[in-house]
N, C-alpha and C positions, 0 to 999 in steps of 0.2 A: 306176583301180586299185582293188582290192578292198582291204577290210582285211583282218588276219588273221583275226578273230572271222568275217567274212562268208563268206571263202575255205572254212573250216571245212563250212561247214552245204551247201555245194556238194554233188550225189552225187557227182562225180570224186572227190572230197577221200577221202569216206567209204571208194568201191570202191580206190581206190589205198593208203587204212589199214587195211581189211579184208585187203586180199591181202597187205601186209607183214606182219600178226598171224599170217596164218597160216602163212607160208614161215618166219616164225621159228619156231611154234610147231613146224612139220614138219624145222625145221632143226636146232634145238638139243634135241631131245626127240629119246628114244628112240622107236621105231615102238611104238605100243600104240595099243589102243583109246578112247574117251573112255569114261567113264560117263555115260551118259544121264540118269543118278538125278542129277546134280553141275550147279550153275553154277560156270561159269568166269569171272574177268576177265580181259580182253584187255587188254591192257601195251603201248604201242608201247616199241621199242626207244630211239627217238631221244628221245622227249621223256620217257619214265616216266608221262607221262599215261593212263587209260583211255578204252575204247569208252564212250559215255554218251549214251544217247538222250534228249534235250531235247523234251519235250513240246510238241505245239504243238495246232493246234485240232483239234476231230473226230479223223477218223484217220490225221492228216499228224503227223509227228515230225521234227525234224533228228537225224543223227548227227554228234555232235562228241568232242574227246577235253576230258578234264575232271581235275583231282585225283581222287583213290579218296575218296570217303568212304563205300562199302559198301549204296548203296541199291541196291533193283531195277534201274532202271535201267542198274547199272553191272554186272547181272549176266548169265552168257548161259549157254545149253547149246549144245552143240554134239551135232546128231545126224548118222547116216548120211542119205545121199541113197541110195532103194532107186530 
């Protein structure tokens, strides 16, 4: 059995917080556009925690959700896919 902290750093974990951040963000927002000029943080619903990428070596990272405390990390844009 995993722990919680390990469960976390899984990609399942990540792609199945990803796609809740954004069915909320398309659910309860009105349809508009992002600003591209803007970071956002991602909020899960259930826990209040954010997206926060956890540096690891070279160019591997984990995503986990974490408290805000307002670094890069915890920040994101969001662009169009052309």
């Amino acid at each position: 059995m995993l722990r919680s902290d390990e469960k976390l750093r899984r990609p399942g974990v990540f792609l199945f917080f990803l796609a809740v951040c954004l069915v909320l963000i398309s659910s309860e927002m009105p349809a508009r556009e992002f600003d591209q000029n803007t970071y956002y943080r991602l909020v899960a619903k259930h826990s209040g925690l954010v997206l926060d990428v956890n540096l690891g070596k070279g160019e591997q990272a984990n995503i986990v959700q974490a408290s805000w405390h307002g670094g890069d990390n915890q920040r994101w844009k969001i662009e169009p896919v052309k």
